[in-house]
Every structure is written in structure tokens, then in C-alpha cells.
N, C-alpha and C positions, 0 to 999 in steps of 0.2 A: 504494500500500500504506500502510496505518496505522501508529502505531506501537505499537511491540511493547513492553513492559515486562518485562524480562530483570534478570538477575542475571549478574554479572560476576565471575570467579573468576582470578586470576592463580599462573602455574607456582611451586609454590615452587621449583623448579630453575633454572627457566629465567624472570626476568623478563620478557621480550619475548612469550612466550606466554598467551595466555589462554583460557579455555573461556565460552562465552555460556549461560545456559541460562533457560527460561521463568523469572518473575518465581516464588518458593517454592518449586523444584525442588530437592532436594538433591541435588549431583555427587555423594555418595558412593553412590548409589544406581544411576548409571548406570557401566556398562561399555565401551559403544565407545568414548569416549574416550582411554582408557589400552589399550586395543587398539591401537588406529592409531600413537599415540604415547606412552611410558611416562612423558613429564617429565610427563603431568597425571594421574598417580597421586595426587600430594599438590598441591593447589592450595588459595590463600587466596583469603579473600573482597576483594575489588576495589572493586566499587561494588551497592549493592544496589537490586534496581528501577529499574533507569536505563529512560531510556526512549529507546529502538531508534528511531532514524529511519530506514532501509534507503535513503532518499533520500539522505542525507548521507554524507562522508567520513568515518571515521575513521582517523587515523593511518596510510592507505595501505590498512585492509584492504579488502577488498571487501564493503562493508556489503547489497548485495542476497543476494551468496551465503550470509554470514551469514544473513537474515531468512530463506532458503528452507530454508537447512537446519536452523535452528528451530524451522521452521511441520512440517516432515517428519519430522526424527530427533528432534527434541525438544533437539537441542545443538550447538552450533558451536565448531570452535575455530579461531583465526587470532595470527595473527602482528603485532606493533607494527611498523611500519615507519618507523624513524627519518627526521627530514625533511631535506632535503638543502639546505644553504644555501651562496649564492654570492658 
């Protein structure tokens, strides 16, 4: 898979939360995500156009589930998963 160039929106409630969405999408436009979970009613911008490797890790989430359910719903949202050191 390619990479995807998305927009990154993080909870304003919940730091560790974020929402993905194609690269120019406005979140306030969409609704499933504040469906499924209320903390991404109000989200800030993050990173803008980043560019999505779905091959790569980030931060523990599952970056293929991300890319598919961008290419399908048009948004993803995942979780930061702090890294565990020993």
C-alpha cells in the first residue's frame, strides 16, 4: 500500500486520542466519529498532511487498520500507546 497523506486531529479531552482523516477533510463535517466516541466532538489540529505509511508503527497503533478505514469511512480514530521501557 502507498502512502496516504492525512490530517491529524488530536482529542481536546483526551490527549492520547486522535482522529486521522484524508489530507483537506474537515472533522467538523463528519459525524461517526463523535458517534462511536464523544471525546472527538472537539479535536485540535495535530499534524497537517502527514504522510501515512500503513507499513510503519506508530506509537503502538495499528497503522494498517488505520489506512483501511480511511480508504473506506473516510476517518480513523486510534489511541497513542505509550512505550514501555525497561
Amino acid at each position: 500500500m502507498s502512502l496516504l497523506r492525512v490530517d491529524l486531529y488530536q482529542s481536546a479531552s483526551d490527549p492520547e486520542k486522535f482522529l486521522a482523516v484524508p489530507a483537506g477533510v474537515d472533522p467538523g463535517e463528519l459525524m461517526g466519529p463523535m458517534i462511536f466516541d464523544k471525546e472527538y466532538a472537539h479535536v485540535v489540529r495535530y499534524h497537517e498532511a502527514f504522510e501515512f505509511d500503513p507499513a510503519q508503527t506508530y506509537a503502538g497503533a495499528n497503522a494498517a487498520k488505520i489506512a483501511a478505514d480511511i480508504l473506506t469511512v473516510k476517518w480513523a480514530t486510534f489511541s497513542r500507546t505509550p512505550s514501555v521501557s525497561s
